[in-house]
C-alpha positions in Angstrom: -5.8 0.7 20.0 -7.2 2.6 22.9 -10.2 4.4 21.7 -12.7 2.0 20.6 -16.5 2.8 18.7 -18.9 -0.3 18.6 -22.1 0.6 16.9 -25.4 -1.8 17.7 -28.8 -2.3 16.9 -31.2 -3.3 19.7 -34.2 -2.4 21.8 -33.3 1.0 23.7 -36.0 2.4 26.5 -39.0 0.6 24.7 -37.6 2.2 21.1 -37.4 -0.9 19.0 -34.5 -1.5 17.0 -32.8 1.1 17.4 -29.4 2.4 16.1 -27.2 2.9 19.2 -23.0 3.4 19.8 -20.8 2.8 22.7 -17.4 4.0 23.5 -14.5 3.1 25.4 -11.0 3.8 26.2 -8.2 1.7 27.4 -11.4 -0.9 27.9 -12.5 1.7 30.2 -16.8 3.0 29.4 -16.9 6.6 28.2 -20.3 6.7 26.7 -22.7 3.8 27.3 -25.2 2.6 25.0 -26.8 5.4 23.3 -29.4 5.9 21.0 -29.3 7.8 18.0 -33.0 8.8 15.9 -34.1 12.0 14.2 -37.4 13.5 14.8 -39.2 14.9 11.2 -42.4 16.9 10.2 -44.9 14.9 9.1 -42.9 12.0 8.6 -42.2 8.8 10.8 -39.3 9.1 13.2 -35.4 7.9 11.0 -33.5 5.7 13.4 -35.7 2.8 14.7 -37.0 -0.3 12.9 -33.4 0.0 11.0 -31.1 -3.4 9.5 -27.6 -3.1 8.3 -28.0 -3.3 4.6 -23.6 -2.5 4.3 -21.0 -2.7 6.0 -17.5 -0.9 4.8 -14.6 -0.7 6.8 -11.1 1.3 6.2 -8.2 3.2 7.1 -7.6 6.7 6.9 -4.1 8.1 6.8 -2.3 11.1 5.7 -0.3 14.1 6.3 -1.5 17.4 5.4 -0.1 21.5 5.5 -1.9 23.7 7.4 -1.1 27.9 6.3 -0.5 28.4 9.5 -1.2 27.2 13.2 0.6 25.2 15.7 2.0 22.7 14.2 3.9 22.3 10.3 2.3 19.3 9.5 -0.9 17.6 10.5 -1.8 13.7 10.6 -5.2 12.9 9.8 -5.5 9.6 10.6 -8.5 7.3 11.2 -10.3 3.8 11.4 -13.8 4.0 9.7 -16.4 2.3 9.1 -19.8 3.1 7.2 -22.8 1.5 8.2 -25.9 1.6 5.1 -29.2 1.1 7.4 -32.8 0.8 5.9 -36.1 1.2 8.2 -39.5 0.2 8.2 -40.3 2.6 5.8 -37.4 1.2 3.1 -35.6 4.4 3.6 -32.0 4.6 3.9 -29.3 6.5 5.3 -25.5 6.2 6.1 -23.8 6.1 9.5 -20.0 6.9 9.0 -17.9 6.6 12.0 -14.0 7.7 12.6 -12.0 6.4 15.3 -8.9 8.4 15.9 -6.2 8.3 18.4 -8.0 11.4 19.9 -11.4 10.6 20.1 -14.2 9.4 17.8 -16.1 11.4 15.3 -20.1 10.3 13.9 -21.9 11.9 10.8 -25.6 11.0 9.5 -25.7 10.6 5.1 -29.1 10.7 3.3 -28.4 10.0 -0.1 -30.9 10.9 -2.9 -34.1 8.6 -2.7 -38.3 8.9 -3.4 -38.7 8.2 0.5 -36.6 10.9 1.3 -35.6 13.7 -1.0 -36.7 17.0 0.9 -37.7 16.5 4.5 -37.4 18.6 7.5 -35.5 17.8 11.0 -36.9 19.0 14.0 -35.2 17.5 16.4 -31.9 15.1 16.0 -31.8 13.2 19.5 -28.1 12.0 19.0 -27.4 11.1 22.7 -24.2 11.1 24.7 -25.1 8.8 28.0 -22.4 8.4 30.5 -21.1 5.7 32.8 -21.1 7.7 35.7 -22.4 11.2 37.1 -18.9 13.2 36.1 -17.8 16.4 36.6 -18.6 18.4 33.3 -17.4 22.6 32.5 -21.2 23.9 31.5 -21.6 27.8 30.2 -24.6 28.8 28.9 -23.9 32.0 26.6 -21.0 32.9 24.0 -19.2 35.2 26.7 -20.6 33.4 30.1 -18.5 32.0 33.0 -17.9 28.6 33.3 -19.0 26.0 35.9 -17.9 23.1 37.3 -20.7 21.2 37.9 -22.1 17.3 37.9 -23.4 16.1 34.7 -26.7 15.8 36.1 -27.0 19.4 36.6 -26.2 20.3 33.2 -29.2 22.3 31.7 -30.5 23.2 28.3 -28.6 25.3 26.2 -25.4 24.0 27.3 -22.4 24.9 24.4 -20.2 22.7 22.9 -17.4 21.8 23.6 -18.8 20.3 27.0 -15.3 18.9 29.0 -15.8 16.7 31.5 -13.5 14.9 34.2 -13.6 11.7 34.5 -11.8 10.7 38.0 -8.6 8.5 37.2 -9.0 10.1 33.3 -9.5 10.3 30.7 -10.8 14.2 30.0 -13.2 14.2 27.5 -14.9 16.9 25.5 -18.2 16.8 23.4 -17.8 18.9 20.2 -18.9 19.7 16.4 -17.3 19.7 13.2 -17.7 21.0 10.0 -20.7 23.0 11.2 -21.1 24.7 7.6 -25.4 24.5 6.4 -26.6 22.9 9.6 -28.1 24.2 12.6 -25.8 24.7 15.4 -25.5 21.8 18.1 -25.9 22.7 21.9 -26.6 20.4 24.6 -29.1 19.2 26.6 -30.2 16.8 29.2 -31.7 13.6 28.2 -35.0 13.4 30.0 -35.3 10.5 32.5 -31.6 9.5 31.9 -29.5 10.2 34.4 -25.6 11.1 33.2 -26.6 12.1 29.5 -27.3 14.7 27.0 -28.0 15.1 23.6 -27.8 17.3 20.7 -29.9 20.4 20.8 -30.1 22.1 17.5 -30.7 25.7 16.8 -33.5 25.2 14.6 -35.4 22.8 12.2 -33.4 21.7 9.6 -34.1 21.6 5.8 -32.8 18.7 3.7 -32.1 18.3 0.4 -31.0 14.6 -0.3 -28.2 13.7 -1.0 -26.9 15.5 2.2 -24.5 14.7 4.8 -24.6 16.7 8.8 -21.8 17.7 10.5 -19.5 15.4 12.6 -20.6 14.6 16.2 -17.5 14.5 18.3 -16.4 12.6 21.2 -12.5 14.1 21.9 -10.9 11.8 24.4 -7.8 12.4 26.2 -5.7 11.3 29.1 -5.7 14.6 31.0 -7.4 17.7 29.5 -3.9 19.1 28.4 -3.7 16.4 26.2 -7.1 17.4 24.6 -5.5 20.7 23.7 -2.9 18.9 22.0 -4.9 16.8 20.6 -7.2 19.2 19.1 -6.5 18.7 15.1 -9.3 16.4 15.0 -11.5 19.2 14.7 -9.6 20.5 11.7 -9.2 16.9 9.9 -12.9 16.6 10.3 -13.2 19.2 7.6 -12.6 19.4 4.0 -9.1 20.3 2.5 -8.3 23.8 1.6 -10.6 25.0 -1.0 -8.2 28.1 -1.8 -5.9 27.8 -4.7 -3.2 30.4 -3.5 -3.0 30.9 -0.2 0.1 33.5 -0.4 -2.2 36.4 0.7 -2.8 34.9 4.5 -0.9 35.8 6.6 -1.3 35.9 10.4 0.1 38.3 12.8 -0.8 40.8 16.0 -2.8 43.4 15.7 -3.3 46.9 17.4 -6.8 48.6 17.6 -7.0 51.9 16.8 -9.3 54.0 19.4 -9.3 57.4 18.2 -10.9 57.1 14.8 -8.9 59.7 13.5 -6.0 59.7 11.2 -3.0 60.7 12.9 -4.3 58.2 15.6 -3.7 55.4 12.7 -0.5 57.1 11.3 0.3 56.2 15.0 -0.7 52.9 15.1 1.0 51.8 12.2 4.4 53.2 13.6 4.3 51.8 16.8 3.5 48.7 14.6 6.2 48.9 12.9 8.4 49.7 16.3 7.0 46.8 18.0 7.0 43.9 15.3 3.0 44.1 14.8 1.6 43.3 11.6 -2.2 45.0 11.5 -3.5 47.7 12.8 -7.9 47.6 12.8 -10.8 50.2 13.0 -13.3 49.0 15.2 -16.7 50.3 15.2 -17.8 53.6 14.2 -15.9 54.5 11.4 -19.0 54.3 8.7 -21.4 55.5 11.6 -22.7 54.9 14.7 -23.4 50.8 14.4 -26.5 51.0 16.0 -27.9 52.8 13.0 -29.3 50.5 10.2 -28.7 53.3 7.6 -24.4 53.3 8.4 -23.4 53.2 5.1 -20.1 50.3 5.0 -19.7 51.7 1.4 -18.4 55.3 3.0 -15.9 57.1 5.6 -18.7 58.8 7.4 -17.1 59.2 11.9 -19.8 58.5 14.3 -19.7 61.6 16.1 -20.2 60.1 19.4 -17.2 57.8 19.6 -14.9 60.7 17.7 -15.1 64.1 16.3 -11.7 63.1 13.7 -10.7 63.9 11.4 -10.3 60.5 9.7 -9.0 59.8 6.2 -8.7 56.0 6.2 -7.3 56.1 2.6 -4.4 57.4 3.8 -4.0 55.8 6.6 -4.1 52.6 4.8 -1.8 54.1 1.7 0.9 54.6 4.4 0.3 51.1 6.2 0.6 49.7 2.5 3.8 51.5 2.3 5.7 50.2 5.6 4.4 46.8 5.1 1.4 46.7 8.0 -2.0 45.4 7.2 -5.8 47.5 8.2 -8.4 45.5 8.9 -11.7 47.2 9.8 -14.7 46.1 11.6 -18.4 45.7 10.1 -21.7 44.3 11.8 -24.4 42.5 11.0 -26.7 45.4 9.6 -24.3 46.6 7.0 -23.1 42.7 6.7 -26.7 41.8 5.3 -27.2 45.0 3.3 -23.8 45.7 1.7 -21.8 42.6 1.8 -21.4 41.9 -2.2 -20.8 45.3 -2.2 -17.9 46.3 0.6 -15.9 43.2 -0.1 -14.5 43.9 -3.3 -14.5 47.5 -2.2 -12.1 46.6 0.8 -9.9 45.4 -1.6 -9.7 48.0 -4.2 -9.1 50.3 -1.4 -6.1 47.8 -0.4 -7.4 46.5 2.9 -6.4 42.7 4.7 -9.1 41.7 6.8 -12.7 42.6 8.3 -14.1 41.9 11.8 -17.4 40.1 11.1 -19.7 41.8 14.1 -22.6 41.3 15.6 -22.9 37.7 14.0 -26.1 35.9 13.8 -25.9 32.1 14.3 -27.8 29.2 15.6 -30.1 28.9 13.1 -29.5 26.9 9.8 -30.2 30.1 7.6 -28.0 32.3 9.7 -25.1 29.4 9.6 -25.3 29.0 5.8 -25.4 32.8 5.5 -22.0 32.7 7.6 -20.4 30.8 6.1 -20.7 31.5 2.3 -19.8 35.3 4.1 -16.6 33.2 4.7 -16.3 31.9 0.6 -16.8 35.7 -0.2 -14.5 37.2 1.5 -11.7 34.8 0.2 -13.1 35.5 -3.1 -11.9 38.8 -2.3 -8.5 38.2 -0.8 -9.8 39.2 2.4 -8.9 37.3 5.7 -11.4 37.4 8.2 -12.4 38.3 12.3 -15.5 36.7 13.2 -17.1 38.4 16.9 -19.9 36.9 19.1 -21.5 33.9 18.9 -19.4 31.8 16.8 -17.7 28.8 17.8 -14.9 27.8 15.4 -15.8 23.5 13.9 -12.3 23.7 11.6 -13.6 25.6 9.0 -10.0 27.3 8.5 -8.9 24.1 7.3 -11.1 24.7 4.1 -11.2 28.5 4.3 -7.9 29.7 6.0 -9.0 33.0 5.6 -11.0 32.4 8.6 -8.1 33.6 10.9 -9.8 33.8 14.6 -13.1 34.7 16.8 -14.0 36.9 19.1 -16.4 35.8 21.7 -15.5 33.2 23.9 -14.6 34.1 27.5 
């Protein structure tokens, strides 16, 4: 009963009838009326001249298993309501909206129609306008420092999550879920509103109807340790787990071997073992030098600038196998593209438990729907997964557990 989502249709800075959402907690305004409408090539503008056409409302509520995490059990559990909408041009689309003890949660449907069955988004102006000038936690780069600055000096290219203070509470954060075939959302500041940004995507968009986006989300909080506790929104915002048996993941610590050689990981796994570790990992330069587009993922081939070896990681992983630690060994983007229906079931024969994903590419919608079908393949191939860089997690491990942890947040 304290988070509360009102959705309204009205006339919003001379944009006429346009679909706009408010939010509140404990009767107190989080985000003030803001407008939501998508920009298309060579098409009219979706999100103004709309009517309700439906109306369905329901509650949401179950209990679910994660593999592994914080917590043994996980309660997804929701007020929603979708909202059909038809425009000027008699096309339609579906606003679905969650309202969870932790926040609210928005996501656009297009279902299949002759107005609308391949377009292209250019720009999605979902908008996030304030009550007040806040203090907001801005970075502008995967491994950047963060500010504390007003909301009115946040600038383009802001990430998500975006916390921000709000003085008496709550903490709020802006976030994205179930970022699978999209372009990635970063933030921006809405020109000539003061106190608000909007979505900033990391490229057009192709769309083939029916289609649904990722979820929009508004985390709210009393203090911002409750929005780590909190946090499971993310995860219930994504599909169930898509893996069958999930036996094969297992988390644990791991130790990164620096020498490249293989007593060095005949080492490793010992001290492993001593310590109560579970992998040991090869980081770059075990195939070649990384900067080299030929490095061959396929083969054992020591960059002779980061080690002279000898390194037979056969055996180092044969005598892992044998005192129950896991290798896991690092692969970026060049071989990634080149070699990657080719190394995965590889890694396995060979007996290996994870791969570092380097060097990722993302931001684009090509380069997150490469990503993440990297993520399918690998658990095809029993193969749990490190992703480095630019990647921000939206709760894809609930569907692909596999997906164990990134690198690349500072």
């Amino acid at each position: 009963g304290n988070v509360t989502a009102t959705m309204a249709i009205g006339d919003i800075d001379g944009m006429k009838d346009c679909l706009a959402w408010r939010v509140t907690y404990k009767g107190k305004p989080i985000i003030t009326d803001s407008p939501f409408t998508f920009e298309l090539k060579d098409l009219p503008a979706l999100g103004l001249g709309c009517r309700i056409a439906d109306v369905a409302r329901n509650t949401h509520n179950e209990t679910w298993r994660p593999v592994y995490g914080e917590r043994n059990e996980i309660r997804d559990h929701c007020s929603q309501m979708d909202l059909d909408l038809r425009d000027t041009q008699n096309r339609t689309f579906r606003l679905t909206v969650r309202a969870y003890d932790a926040g609210v949660a928005l996501r656009y449907t297009f279902p299949k129609q002759p107005q609308l069955q391949t377009f292209t988004i250019k720009a999605e102006h979902t908008q996030f306008r304030f009550a007040d000038n806040h203090t907001a936690w801005a970075v502008y780069s995967a491994q950047g420092v963060y500010s504390r600055v007003a909301l009115n000096d946040i600038k383009p290219n802001c990430e998500r999550p975006l916390t921000i203070e709000i003085t008496g509470g709550p903490a709020v954060a802006i976030a994205e879920a179930a970022l699978v075939d999209y372009a990635r959302m970063r933030l921006k500041p809405v020109t000539g509103v003061p106190c608000a940004v909007e979505r900033m995507l990391g490229s057009e968009v192709q769309i083939t109807t029916p289609y649904s986006t990722p979820w929009r989300v508004v985390m709210i909080a009393a203090n911002p340790c409750r929005l780590l506790e909190q946090n499971d929104i993310i995860r219930n915002l994504n599909a169930p787990c898509a893996i069958a048996d999930t036996s094969w993941i297992k988390p644990g610590k791991v130790i990164r071997e620096v020498t490249l050689t293989t007593a060095g990981g005949r080492a490793c796994v010992d001290f492993a073992v001593d310590r109560g570790l579970q992998y040991v990992e090869y980081d770059a330069g075990w195939y070649g030098p990384e900067g080299d587009p030929a490095s061959d993922a396929t083969t054992v081939t020591l960059d002779p600038k980061r080690s002279a070896g000898p390194l037979d990681l056969h055996e180092v992983i044969r005598c892992a196998n044998e005192k129950g630690i896991g290798i896991i060994v690092y692969v970026n983007q060049r071989a990634l593209e080149r070699q990657l229906d080719e190394i995965l079931p590889l890694y396995r024969t060979w007996g290996i438990k994870g791969v570092k994903y380097g060097f990722v590419r993302v931001g684009d919608q090509k380069w997150t729907t490469w990503l993440h079908e990297a993520i399918r393949k690998a658990a095809d191939n029993r193969l749990m997964l490190d992703i480095h860089d630019e990647y921000r997690p939206t709760g894809y491990s609930r569907t692909y557990p596999n997906l164990m942890t990134m690198e690349g947040i500072r």
